[in-house]
C-alpha positions in Angstrom: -57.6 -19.4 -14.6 -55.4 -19.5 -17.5 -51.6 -19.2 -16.5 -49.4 -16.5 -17.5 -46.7 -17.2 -19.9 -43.5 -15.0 -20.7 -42.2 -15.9 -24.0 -39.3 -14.4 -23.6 -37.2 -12.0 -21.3 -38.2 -8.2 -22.0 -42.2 -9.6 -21.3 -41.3 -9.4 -17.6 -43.0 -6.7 -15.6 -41.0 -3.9 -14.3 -41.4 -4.9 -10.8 -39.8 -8.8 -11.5 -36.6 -6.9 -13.6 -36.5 -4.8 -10.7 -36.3 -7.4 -7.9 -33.5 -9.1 -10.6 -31.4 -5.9 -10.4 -31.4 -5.9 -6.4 -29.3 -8.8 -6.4 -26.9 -7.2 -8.8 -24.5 -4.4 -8.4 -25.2 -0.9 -10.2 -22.1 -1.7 -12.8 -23.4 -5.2 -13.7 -27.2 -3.7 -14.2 -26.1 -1.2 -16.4 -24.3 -3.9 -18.4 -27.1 -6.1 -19.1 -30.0 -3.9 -19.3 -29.0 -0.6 -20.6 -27.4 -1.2 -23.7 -30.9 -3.8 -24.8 -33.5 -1.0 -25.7 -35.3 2.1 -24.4 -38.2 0.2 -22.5 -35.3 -1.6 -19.9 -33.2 1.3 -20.4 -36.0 3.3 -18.7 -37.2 0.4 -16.3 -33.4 1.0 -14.5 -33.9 4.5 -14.6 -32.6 4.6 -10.8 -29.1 3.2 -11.2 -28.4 6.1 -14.0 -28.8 8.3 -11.9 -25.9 8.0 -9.6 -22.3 7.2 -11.5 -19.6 6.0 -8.9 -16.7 5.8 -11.9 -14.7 4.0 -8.7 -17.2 0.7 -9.2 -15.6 0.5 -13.0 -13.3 -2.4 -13.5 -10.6 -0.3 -15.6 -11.1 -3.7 -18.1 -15.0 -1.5 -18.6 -13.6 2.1 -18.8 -13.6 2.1 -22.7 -16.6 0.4 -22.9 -18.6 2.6 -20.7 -17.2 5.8 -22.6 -18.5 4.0 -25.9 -21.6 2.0 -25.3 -23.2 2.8 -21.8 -22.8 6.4 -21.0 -24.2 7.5 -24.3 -27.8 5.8 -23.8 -27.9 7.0 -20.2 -26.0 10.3 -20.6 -29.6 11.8 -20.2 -30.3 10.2 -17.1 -27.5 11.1 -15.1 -27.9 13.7 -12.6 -24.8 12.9 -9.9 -21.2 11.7 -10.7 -18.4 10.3 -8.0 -15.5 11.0 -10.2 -12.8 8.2 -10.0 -9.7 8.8 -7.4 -7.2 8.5 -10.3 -8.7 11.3 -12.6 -5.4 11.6 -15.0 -6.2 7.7 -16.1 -9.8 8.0 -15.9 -10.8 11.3 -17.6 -14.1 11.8 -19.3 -15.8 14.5 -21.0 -18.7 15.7 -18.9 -20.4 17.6 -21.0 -22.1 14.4 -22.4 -24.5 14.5 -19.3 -26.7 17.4 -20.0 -28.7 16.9 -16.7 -25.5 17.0 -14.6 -26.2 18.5 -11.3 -24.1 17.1 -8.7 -19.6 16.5 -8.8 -18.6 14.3 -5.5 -14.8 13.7 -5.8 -13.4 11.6 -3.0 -10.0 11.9 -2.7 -8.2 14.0 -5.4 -9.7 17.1 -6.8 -9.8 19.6 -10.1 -11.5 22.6 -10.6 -12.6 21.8 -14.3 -14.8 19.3 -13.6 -17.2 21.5 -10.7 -18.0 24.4 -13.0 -22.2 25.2 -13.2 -23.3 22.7 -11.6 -25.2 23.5 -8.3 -23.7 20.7 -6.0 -20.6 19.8 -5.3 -18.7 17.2 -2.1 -15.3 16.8 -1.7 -14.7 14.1 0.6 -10.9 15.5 1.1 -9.9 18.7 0.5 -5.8 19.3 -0.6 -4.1 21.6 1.8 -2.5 23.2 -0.4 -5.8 23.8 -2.3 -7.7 24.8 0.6 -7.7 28.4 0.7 -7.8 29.0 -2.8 -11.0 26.8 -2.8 -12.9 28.6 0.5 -12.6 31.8 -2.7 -13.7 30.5 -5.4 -16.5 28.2 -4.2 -17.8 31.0 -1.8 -17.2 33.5 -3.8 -16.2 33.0 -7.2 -18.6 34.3 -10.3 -17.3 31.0 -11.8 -19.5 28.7 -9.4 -23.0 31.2 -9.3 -25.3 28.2 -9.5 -23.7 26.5 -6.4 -26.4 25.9 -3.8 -25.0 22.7 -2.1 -21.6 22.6 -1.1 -20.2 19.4 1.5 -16.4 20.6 1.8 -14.4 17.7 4.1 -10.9 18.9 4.9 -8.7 16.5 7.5 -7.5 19.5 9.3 -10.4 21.2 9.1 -10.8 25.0 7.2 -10.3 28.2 8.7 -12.0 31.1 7.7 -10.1 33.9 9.8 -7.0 35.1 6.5 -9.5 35.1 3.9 -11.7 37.4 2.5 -14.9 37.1 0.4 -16.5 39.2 -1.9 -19.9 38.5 -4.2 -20.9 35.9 -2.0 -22.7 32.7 -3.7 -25.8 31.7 -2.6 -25.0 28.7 -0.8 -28.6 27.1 0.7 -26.9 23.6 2.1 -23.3 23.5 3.1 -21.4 20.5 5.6 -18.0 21.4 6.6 -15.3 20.6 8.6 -14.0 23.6 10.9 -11.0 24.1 12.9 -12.5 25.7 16.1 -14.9 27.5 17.7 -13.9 30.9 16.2 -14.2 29.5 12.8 -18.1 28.6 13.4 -18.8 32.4 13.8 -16.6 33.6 11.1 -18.7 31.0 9.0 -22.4 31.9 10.3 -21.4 35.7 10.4 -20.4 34.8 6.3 -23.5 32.7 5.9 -26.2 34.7 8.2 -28.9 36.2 5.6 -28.8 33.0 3.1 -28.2 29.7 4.6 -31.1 27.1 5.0 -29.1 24.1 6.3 -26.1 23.5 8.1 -23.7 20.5 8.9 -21.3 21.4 11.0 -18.2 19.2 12.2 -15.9 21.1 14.5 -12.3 19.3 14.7 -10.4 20.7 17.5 -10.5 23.0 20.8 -10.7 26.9 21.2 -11.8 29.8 22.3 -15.9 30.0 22.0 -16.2 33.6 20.9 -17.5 35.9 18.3 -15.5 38.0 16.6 -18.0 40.8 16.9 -20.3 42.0 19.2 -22.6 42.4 17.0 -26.4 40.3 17.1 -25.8 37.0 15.1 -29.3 36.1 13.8 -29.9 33.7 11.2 -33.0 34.4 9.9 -32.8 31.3 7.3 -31.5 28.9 8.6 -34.3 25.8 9.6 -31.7 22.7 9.5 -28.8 22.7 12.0 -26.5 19.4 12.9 -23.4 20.4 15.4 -20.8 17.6 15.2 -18.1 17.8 17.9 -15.1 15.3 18.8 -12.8 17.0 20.9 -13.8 16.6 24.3 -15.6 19.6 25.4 -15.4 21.8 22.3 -18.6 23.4 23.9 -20.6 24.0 27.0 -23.8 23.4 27.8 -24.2 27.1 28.7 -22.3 28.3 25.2 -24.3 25.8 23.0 -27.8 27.0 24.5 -26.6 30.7 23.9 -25.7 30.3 20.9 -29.0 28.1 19.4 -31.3 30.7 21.6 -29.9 33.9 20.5 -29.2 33.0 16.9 -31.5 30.3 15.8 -35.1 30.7 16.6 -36.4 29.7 13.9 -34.9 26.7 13.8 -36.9 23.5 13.0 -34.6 20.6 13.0 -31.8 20.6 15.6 -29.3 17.8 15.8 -26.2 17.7 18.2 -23.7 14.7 18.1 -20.8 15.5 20.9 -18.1 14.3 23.3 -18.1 15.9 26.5 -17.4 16.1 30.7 -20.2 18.7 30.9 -23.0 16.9 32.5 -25.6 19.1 31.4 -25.7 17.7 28.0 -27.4 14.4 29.9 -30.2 16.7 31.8 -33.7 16.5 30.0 -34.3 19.5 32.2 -31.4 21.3 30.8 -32.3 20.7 27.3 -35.8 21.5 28.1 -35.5 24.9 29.4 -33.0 25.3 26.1 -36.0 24.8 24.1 -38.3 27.2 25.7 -37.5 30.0 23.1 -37.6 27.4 19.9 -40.9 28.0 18.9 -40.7 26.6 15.4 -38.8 23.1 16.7 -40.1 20.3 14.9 -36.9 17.6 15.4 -34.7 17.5 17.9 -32.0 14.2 17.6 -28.6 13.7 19.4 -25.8 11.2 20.0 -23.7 12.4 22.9 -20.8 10.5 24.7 -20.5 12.1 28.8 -17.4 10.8 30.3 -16.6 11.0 34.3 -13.6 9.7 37.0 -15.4 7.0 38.6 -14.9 7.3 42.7 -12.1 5.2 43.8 -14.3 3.9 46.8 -18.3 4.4 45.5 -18.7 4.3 41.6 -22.0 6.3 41.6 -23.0 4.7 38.0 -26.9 3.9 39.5 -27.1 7.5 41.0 -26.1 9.4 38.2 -28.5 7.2 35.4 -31.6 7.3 37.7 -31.3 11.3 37.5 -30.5 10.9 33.7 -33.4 8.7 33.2 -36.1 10.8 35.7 -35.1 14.4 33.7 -35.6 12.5 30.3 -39.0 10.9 31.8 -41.1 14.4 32.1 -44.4 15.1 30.7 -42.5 17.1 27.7 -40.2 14.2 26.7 -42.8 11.5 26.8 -45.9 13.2 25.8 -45.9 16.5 24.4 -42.7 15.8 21.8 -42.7 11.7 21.9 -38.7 12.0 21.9 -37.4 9.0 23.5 -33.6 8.3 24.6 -31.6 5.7 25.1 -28.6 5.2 26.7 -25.8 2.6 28.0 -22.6 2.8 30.3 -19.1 1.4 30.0 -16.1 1.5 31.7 -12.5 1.7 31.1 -11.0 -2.0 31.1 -7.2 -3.3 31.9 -6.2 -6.5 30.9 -3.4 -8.9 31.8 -2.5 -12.3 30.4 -5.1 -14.8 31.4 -8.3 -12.7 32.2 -10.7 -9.1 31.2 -11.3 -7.2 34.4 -13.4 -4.2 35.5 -11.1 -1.7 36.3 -12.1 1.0 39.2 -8.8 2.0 39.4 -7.6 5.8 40.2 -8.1 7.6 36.9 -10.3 5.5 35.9 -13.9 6.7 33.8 -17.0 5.5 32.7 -18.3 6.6 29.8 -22.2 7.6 29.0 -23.8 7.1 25.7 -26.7 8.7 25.0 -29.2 8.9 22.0 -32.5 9.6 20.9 -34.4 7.2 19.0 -34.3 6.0 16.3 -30.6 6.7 16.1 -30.5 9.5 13.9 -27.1 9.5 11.9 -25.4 6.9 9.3 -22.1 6.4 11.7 -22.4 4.8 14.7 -19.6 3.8 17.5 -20.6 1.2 20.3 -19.2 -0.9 22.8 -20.4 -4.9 24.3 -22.4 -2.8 26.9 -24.9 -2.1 24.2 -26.1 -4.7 25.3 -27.1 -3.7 28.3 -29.0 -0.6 27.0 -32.0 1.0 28.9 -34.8 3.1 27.0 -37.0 5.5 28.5 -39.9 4.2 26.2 -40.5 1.9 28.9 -42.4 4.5 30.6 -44.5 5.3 27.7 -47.6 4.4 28.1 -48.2 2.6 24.8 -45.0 1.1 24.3 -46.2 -1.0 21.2 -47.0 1.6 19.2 -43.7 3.5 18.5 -41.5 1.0 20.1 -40.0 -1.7 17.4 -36.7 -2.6 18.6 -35.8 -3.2 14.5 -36.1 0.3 13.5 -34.0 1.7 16.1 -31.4 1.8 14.6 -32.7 1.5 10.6 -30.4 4.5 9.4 -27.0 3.3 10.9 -24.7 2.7 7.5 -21.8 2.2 8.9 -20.7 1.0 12.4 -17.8 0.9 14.4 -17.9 -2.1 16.8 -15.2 -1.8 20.0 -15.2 -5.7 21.7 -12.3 -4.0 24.3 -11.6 -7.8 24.3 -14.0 -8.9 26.3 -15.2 -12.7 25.5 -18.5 -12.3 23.5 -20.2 -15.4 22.7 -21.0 -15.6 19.2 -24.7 -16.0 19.6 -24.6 -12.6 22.0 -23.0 -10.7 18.9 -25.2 -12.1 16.2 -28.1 -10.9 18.4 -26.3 -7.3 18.2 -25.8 -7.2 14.7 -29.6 -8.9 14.0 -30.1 -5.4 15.5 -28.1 -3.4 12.5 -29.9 -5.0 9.3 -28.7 -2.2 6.9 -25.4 -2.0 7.4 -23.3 -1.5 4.0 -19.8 -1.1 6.3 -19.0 -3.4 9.4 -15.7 -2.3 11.4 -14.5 -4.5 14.3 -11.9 -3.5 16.9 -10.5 -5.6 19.7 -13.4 -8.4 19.0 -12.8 -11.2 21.3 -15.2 -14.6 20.3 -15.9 -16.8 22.9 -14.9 -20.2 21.8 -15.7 -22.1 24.7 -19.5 -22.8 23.3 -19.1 -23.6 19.8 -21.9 -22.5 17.4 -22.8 -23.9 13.7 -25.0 -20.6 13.0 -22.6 -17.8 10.8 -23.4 -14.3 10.7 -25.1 -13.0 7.6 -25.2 -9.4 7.0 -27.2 -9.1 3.2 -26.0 -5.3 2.4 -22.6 -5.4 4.2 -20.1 -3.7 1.3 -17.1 -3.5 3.3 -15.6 -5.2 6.7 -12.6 -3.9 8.4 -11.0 -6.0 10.9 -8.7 -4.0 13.3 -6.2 -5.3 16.0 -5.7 -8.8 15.9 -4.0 -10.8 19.3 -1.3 -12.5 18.1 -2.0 -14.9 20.9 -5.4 -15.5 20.0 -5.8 -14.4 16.5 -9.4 -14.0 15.2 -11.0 -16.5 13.5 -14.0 -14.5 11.5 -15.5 -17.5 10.2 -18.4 -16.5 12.4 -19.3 -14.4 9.2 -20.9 -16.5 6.3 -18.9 -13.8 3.8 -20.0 -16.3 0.9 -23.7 -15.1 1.4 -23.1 -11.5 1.9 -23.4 -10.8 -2.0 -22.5 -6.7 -2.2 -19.2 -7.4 0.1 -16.6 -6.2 -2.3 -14.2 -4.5 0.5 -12.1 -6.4 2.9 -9.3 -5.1 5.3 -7.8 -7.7 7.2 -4.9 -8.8 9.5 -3.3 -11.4 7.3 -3.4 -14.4 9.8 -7.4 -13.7 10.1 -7.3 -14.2 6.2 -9.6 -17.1 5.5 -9.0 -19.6 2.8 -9.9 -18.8 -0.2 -13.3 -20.9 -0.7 -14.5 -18.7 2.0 -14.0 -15.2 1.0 -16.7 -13.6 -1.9 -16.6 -14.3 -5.1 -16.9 -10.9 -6.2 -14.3 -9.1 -3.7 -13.1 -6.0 -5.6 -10.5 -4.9 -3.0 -8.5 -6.2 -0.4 -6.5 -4.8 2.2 -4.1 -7.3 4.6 -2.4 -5.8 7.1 0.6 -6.9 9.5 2.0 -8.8 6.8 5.2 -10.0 8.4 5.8 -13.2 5.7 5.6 -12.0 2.5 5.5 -15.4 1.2 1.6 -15.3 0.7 1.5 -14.2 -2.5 -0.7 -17.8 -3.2 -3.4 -16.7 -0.6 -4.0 -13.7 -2.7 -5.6 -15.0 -6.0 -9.3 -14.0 -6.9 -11.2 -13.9 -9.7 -12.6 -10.5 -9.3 -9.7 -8.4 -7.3 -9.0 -5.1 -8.6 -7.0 -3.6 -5.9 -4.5 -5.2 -3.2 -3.2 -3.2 -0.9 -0.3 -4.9 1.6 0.8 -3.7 5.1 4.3 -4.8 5.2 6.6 -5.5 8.2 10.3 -4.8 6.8 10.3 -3.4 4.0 14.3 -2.0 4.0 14.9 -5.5 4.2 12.8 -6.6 1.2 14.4 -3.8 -0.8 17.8 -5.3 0.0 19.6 -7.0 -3.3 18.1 -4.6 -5.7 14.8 -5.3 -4.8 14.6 -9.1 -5.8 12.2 -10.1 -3.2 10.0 -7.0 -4.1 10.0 -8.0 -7.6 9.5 -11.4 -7.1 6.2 -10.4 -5.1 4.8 -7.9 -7.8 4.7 -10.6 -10.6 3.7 -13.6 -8.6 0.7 -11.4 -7.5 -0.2 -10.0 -10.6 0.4 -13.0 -12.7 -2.4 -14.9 -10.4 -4.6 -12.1 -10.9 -5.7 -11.0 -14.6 -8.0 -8.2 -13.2 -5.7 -6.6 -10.5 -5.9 -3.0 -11.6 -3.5 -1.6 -8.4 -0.9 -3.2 -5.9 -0.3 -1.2 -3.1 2.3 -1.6 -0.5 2.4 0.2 2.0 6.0 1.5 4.2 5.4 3.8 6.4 9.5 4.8 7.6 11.0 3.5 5.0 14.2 4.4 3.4 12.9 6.6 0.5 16.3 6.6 -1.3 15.8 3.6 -1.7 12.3 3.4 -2.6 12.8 5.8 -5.5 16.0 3.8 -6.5 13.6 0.6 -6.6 10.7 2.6 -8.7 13.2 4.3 -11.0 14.7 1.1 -12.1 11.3 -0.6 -12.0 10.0 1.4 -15.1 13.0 2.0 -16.9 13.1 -2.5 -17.1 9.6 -2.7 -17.5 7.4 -3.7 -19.8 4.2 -5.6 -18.8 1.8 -2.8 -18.7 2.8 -2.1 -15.1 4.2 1.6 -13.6 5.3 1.9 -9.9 5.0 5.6 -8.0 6.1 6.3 -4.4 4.5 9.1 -2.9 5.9 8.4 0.5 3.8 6.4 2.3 3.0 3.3 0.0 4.5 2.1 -3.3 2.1 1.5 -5.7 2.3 -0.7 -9.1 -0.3 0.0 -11.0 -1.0 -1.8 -14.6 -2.1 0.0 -17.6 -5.7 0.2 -19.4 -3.5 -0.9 -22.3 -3.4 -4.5 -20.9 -6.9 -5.0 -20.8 -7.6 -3.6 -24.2 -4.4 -6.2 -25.6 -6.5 -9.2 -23.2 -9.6 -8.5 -25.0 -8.3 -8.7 -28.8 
């Protein structure tokens, strides 16, 4: 057979360029293959779809306003605008298939008009009302059918009213309390399809009226809740029974003492009346005082396990749970202990499988999980321990320093193959059995590490992070920071944290580092003698790093006289393309897309 020759690069097949982009990021693909011609400009027709102006080096910006975006414009249907919008403007009307606006953090109203979804990942207070009116109600925003609007304090619907109400299919929001849920489906009743739901705090579980609530719509319904005991059992089941029959997909993630929300019987007889259920998922947390004298762990997880066990569970739906148990530890200075003392609890955590959602919390006892698969008849045919949990993004790993042998946690992760955010709190790595096999996580994006021991600081070169090719996010206590030859190459941002020498500024150098951020211990005293220390700092930092874009350090308590003294005198002296701006919380030098336009000439 003759052998097949390529004489040169665009006589690849589609499928080998496309295996060549998966080891590339989405900024770097549309750099080398959609500026070539129209055949590879189509073959990447999936990373134009999706523009995330936050993964442009500000160095790009111009480039990608001249070259790129004008031989993909056509292609782009969704937009993540960039956190800065004043420095990063762009005309959207070159996208004539725009149909999606996500802005994370900052927010303006120009850039949301006709299309028919938009996400805020952070709504402004002060913007918050004003926003519930126009996007609910507004004639401005009539082809709005998907709205995700993330406030931290959650919205409130009870002071505002709505007229000409927008057809709004999809919606996720975050709500304040219960009463706010039935303001919202009372709004929503005749048009809704599908509903996120994330309830912040505790109230009153009410309606406002007495009238029937019945949603004759709505098929999709995910209840988030993570103040403990937000809602009964009893007020939940109410609610889904009298106002969502029709209901197809139910999902229910909470934190409660009520321990009906662990009773497959409970939640069985709660179904009765759904006769259209298709899905039903759940992640909920049940915490109890554990008896001073008999901790009644086995009694209460042999009923959990028997009511989950029935006939319905197993056979006639094929839901299966899992579930694991931890309990509240003390520690002292040379050892971890169990602690049953008064006021103690254990905590219950419950899910179906696979895990359902994108977030996940979890504890060492995972380890110690129990599955009521087991008494499924043919476990091998649903049961594949690698799927479980195939949909958790990002995780949230609690060690509650307990001495985990490094073997034991890469057997956890193994478990967690598509994880694109890794966060690990109170991780304790046994060192008493050394190991030569490092932990490789291929999609991992960004890894936070949280408290550190200052007697035993963590060493994290348990993580191969030079393998981990898409890990361009790192937040870090600074005496975990490992040298240099062991970090990414292509680390975009990184965040250190109890920083109490801030002679470091050498650690810091990367070839690819666009933002720095710096938790600093002291700060009035670095301020001290007009802020020589502080300056000092900037320029070492930014002269070892020709692609920093933003240095961000951060003070919370700080004199702010002071602060504004330091930033007013810092750009009325400056002139290296750098501008500083307190805002309260963090002082932040940023350098101009000026100096990357001079670099380039």
């Amino acid at each position: 057979m003759e052998s097949v020759r390529w004489s040169q690069f665009e006589d690849l097949p589609d499928e080998l360029l496309l295996l060549i982009c998966s080891y590339l990021n989405q900024i770097e693909v549309l750099i080398c293959f959609s500026s070539l011609n129209v055949r590879l400009t189509k073959a990447i027709t999936e990373y134009t779809k999706r523009i995330d102006f936050n993964r442009i080096p500000l160095k790009l910006v111009n480039y990608f306003r001249e070259e790129i975006f004008p031989k993909i414009c056509s292609y782009v249907q969704s937009i993540i605008l960039h956190d800065d919008l004043e420095s990063r403007s762009i005309d959207l009307e070159i996208f004539p298939n725009l149909e999606s606006i996500h802005s994370s953090n900052k927010f303006s109203s120009k850039y949301l008009r006709n299309t028919n979804q938009i996400q805020i990942d952070l709504v402004p207070a002060d913007l918050q009302n004003e926003l519930i009116e126009k996007l609910f109600s507004s004639n401005e925003y009539s082809n709005l059918r998907s709205l995700s609007f993330i406030s931290y304090h959650g919205s409130t619907f009870s002071n505002i009213k709505l007229t000409n109400l927008n057809q709004i299919q999809q919606l996720t929001i975050t709500l304040k309390n219960n009463v706010d849920l039935f303001e919202l489906l009372h709004l929503l009743s005749s048009i809704v399809q599908k509903l996120h739901i994330h309830i912040l705090y505790n109230g009153p579980f009410k309606s406002l009226t007495s009238s029937l609530l019945t949603l004759t719509k709505l098929r999709y319904f995910h209840l988030k809740t993570t103040f403990e005991d937000a809602i009964k059992f009893n007020q939940l089941e109410k609610l889904i029974n009298d106002s969502m029959s029709l209901v197809e997909y139910l999902s229910i993630e909470t934190l409660t003492r009520d321990e009906n929300y662990i009773n497959g019987y409970k939640w069985e007889k709660c179904f009765e009346k759904l006769h259209q259920l298709k899905t039903f998922v759940c992640s909920i947390r049940y915490r109890y005082k554990v008896n001073e004298e008999i901790d009644d762990q086995d009694f209460i997880e042999e009923k959990l396990f028997k009511s989950f066990s029935t006939k319905f569970w197993l056979y006639q739906r094929k839901w299966f749970i899992h579930f694991y148990s931890t309990v509240s530890l003390i520690t002292n200075d040379n050892c971890f202990v169990n602690s049953f003392q008064r006021n103690a609890y254990r905590k219950i955590f419950l899910f179906t499988n696979p895990y359902p959602y994108k977030n996940m919390d979890i504890t060492v006892d995972i380890n110690k999980m129990k599955s009521t698969i087991t008494n499924y008849n043919d476990i091998s045919m649903i049961y594949d321990r690698k799927k479980i949990y195939s949909n958790v993004r990002h995780l949230y790993f609690d060690g509650e320093h307990i001495p985990i042998q490094v073997e034991r946690f890469n057997e956890l992760l193994h478990q967690f193959q598509f994880l694109t955010e890794l966060k690990l709190d109170r991780l304790f790595i046994d060192s008493s059995l050394l190991s030569n096999k490092q932990i490789k996580l291929r999609n991992l994006n960004k890894l936070t590490i949280y408290h550190n021991n200052e007697r035993h600081p963590l060493n994290i070169n348990f993580l191969d992070l030079t393998s981990m090719h898409n890990l361009r996010h790192i937040r870090i206590p600074l005496a975990s920071l490992p040298h240099r030859p062991q970090m990414p190459k292509q680390l975009e941002t990184l965040i250190l944290t109890e920083c109490r020498d801030h002679h470091f500024a050498h650690t810091v150098k990367y070839e690819n580092l666009r933002i720095l951020k710096l938790h600093l211990d002291y700060f009035d005293r670095l301020l001290e003698n007009m802020g020589a220390s502080i300056l000092h700092l900037i320029k070492t930092i930014y002269n070892a790093n020709q692609t920093l874009e933003s240095l961000q350090l951060m003070c919370p308590g700080v004199n702010q006289s002071k602060v504004k003294i330091f930033e007013k005198r810092f750009n009325s002296i400056n002139n290296e393309y750098l501008t500083a701006h307190f805002d309260g919380k963090s002082l932040a030098i940023k350098r101009a897309e000026e100096f990357f336009c001079q670099s380039q000439l």
